[in-house]
N, C-alpha and C positions, 0 to 999 in steps of 0.2 A: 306433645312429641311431634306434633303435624308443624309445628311451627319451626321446632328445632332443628327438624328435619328440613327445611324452608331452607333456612337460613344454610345449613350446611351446605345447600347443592349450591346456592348464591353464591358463599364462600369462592366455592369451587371454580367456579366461572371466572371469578374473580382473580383467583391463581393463575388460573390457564392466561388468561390476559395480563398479567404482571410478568408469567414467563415470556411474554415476548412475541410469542406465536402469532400475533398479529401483526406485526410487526416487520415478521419474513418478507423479502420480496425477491422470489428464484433461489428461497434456499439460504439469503445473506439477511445477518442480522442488522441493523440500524444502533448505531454508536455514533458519540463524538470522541474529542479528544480535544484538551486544549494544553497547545505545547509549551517550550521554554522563551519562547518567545511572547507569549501572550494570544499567540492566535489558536481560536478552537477552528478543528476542520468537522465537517462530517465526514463517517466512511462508512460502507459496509465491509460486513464479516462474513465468509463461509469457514463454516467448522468440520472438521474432519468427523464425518457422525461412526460414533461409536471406535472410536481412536483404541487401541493394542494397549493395555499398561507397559511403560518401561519402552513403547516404541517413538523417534520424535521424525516428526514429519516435514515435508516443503516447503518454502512459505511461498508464497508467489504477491509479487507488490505492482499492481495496474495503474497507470496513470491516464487519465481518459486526455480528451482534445478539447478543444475552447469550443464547442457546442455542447457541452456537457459540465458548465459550469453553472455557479448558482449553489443555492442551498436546501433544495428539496431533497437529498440524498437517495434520487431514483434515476437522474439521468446517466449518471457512472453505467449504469446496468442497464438499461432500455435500449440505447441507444447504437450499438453493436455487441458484438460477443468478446469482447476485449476483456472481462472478466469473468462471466458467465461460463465461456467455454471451458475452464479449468475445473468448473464445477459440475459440469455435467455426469449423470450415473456413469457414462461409460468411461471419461476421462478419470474421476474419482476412482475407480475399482481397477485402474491401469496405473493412476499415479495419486494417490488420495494427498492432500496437502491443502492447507490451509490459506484463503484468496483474501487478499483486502484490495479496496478499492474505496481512496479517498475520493472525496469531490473538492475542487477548485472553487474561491469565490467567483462571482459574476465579474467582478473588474481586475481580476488579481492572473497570473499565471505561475505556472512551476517554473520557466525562465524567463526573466526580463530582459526579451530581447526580440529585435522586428522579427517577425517570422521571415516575411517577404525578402531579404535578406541572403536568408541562409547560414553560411560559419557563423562562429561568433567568436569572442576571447574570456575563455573564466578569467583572463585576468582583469578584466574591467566590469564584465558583470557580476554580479557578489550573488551567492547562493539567496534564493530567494525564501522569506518565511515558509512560503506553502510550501517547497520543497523539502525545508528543513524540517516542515511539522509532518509531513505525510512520511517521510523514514523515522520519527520518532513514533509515530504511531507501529509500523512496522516493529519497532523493538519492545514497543508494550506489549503486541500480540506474540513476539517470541517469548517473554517472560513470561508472559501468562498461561503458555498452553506448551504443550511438550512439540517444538519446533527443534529442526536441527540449526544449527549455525553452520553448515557446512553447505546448505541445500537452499537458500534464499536467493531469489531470482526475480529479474523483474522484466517490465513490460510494458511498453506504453505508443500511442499511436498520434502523429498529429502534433501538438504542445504538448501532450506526451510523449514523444516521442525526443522532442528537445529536453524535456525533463529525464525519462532515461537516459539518453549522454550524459545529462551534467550530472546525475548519479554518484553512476560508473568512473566519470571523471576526478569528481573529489573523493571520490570512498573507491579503489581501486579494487582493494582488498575485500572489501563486504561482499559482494554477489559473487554465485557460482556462475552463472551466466545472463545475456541479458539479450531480449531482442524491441532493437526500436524498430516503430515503423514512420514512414515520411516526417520525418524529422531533422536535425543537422544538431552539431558540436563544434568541440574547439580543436582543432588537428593537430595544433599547436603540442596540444596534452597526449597526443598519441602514445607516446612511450609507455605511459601509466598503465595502457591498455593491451601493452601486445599479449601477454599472456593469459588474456580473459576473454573465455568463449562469447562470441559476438554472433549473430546470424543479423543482419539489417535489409531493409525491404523498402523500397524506393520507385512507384509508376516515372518513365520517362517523362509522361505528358499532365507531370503536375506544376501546375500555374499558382496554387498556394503557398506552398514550402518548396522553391527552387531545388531540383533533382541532384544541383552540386553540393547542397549539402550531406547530404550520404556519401556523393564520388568524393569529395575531400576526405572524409572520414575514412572511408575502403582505402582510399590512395596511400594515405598519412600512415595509416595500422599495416597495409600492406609493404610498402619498401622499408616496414621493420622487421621483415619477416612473417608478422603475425597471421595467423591461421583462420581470422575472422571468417564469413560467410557474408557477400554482397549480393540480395536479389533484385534484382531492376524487371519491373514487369512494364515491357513494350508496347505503349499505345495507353496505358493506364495513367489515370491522373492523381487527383488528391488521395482518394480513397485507396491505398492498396492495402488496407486490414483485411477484409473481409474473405480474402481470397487466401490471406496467410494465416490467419486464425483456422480457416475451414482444412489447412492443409495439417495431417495427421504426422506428417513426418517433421514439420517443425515443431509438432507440439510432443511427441517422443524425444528429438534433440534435444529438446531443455532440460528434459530431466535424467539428462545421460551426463550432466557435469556435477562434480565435488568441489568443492574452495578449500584443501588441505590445507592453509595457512588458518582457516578461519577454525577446523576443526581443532587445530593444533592449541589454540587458545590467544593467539594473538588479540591485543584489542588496546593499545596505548596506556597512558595514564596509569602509573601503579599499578601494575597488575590487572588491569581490568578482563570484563569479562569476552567468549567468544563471540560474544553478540554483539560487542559496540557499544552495549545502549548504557553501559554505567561503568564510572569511573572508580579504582578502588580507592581505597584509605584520602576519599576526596579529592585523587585530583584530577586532573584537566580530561575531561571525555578525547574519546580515542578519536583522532583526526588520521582519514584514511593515508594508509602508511606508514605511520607513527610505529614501530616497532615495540611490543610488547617485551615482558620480560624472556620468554621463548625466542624473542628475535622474527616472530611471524609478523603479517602486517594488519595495522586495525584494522576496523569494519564497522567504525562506524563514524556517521556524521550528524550533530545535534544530539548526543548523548547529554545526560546530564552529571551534575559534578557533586558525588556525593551522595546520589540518588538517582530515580529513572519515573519517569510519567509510564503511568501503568494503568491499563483501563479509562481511560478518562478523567485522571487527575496528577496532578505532578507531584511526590510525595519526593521527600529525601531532603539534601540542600540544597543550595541553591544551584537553578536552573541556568544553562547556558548553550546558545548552539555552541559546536566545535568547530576552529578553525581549521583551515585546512593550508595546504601551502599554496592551494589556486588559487586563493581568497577565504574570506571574512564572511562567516554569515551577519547577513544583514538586512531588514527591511527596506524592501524599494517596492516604490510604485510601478505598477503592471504600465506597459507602455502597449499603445492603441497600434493595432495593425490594419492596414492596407489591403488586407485578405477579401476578397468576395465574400458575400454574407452567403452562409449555404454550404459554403468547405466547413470544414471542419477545425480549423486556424482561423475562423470567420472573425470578426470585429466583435466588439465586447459584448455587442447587444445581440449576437447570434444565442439562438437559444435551441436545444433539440426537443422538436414534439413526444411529449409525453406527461402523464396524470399521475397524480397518486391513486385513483382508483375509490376512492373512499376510502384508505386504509388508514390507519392510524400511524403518524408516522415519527412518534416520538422513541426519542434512541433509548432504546434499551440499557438499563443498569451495568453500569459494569463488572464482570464475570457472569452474569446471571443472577447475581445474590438477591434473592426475591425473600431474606428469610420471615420478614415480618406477615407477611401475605400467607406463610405455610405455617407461621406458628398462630396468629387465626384459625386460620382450619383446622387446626389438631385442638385448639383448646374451644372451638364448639363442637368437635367429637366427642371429646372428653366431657363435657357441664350433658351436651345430648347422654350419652351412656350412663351417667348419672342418676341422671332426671328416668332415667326408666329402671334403675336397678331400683330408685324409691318406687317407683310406683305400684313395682312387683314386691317389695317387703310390706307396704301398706295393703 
């Protein structure tokens, strides 16, 4: 029995480590995903702990900066509170909702475009894989977990921050709101954007991502009328997250908007769903705008056709990004920037300090399905309670 009993609490241990729990790092789980394009990204996951039945939650989508690129799936999170902060007990118990935070490769970005620069044209940059795969991940985690489609938001600072315009830009319809930081877009696409809550944060005195690219953006949404929010902090340069993360009243604003077209069920393609992420009766994934059978407008981009990549595999038919009318998703090579090493738009070989810790940092299963590990456990309960009912009849 001394042995049975051995092996049960082994067992044991063994479960607790297969759930993941090592795993955590601030609360976010460790996943991949590999999209319809062929590329796996890493990302974390925070879970809404101990979610309402029958209630669905926020989703929030982080895009980090080019010092947080790579494939350890710890720099997204160390490195600022660009995802973390939505996670926090007191943020959670005010707006609980569910955070992903993809990681970028080492030589790749969410826009292929000079940072140094500033605007740019979706009509000549083509949506990049990683972007295309980091909102298909987004639409797994709304399949998979009770999300609203009405309440998905996003956020990103730096090359992220280029990556939320170009979002927002081809998927107009998808987000209820979105806030970039020191980033730039296409002005051109402004129109797409007047009626979607915008708050954008831009230091005057940044020498990485040129300050015109937000003034173009405010200027272009503004003489449409649109209602957007421009913050320019004076005397500040690359870095203006950390002053807008820490601010309570932007992070209240975000979740004071609804996407009624998205609730209404718009989403392209046959009838597709309010999420974007899959196309009905097989056809073409909802390309932002594309009016649904309701007449609302899609919400999504890189949906799949006939199916949807969900948890870390793409099941269904076949896979495709979704076109958009700004452009084509398409593979392109990351193009090298001019940026100081140390910004945060730094050069490819910019890396942010930070370890794994000793942690284990293999992605956890997708949904949690740990069942083989628990049906072990139960059936050396079961031979152990056995083995002692014999020993009591003998």
């Amino acid at each position: 029995m001394r042995a049975i009993t051995s092996i049960v609490v082994l067992s044991s241990v063994c479960l607790l480590a297969a759930n993941g729990r090592a795993q955590d790092l601030n609360g976010f789980e460790a996943r991949t995903l590999k999209g319809s394009t062929g590329l796996t990204l890493p990302y974390r996951l925070f879970k809404v702990a101990n979610p309402t039945a029958g209630t669905k939650y926020p989703l929030i989508l982080f895009l980090h900066g080019a010092g947080e690129r790579g494939d350890n799936n710890t720099s997204q999170l160390m490195a600022n509170a660009g995802a973390t902060v939505w996670a926090t007990a007191l943020h959670q118990a005010k707006h609980a909702a569910y955070v992903i935070a993809p990681q970028c490769p080492a030589t790749a970005q969410w826009v292929n475009t000079d940072w140094g620069k500033g605007s740019y044209s979706t009509t000549t940059v083509p949506v990049s894989e990683q972007l295309t795969t980091a909102l298909e991940i987004a639409d797994a985690i709304a399949k998979e977990f009770d999300t609203d489609p009405a309440r998905q938001y996003i956020t990103g600072l730096s090359m992220g921050g280029y990556g939320t315009w170009d979002a927002i830009i081809r998927n107009p319809g998808r987000f209820a709101a979105a806030l970039p930081i020191s980033g730039a877009g296409d002005p051109s696409q402004a129109s797409v954007l007047k009626l979607l809550p915008i708050w954008d944060f831009h230091g005057d005195a940044d020498t990485v991502v040129p300050v015109s690219g937000s003034r173009d953006m405010a200027a272009a949404l503004k003489a449409l009328g649109s209602t957007m929010k421009y913050t320019e902090y004076p005397g500040v340069g690359h870095d203006a997250w950390d002053m807008t993360y820490a601010n309570e009243d932007v992070i209240d604003w975000l979740f004071t908007f609804t996407n009624a077209a998205a609730a209404m069920g718009g989403a392209g393609g046959g009838g597709g769903s309010a999420q974007g992420g899959t196309a009905g009766a097989g056809g073409p994934a909802g390309a932002g705008g594309t009016a649904g059978a309701s007449g609302s407008s899609g919400a999504s981009i890189g949906g799949t056709a006939g199916g949807s990549a969900v948890a870390g595999t793409a099941t269904g038919g076949a896979s495709g990004a979704a076109t958009t009318a700004a452009g084509t998703a398409s593979s392109s090579a990351g193009m090298s920037s001019s940026a100081a090493a140390g910004g945060n738009a730094a050069a490819p070989t910019a890396t942010a300090a930070s370890s794994d810790s000793g942690c284990s940092l293999r992605p956890a299963r997708a949904g949690g399905d740990h069942t083989p590990s628990f049906v072990v456990y139960l059936a050396l309960v079961v031979v152990g309670f056995s083995q002692r009912r014999k020993r009591h009849a003998a």
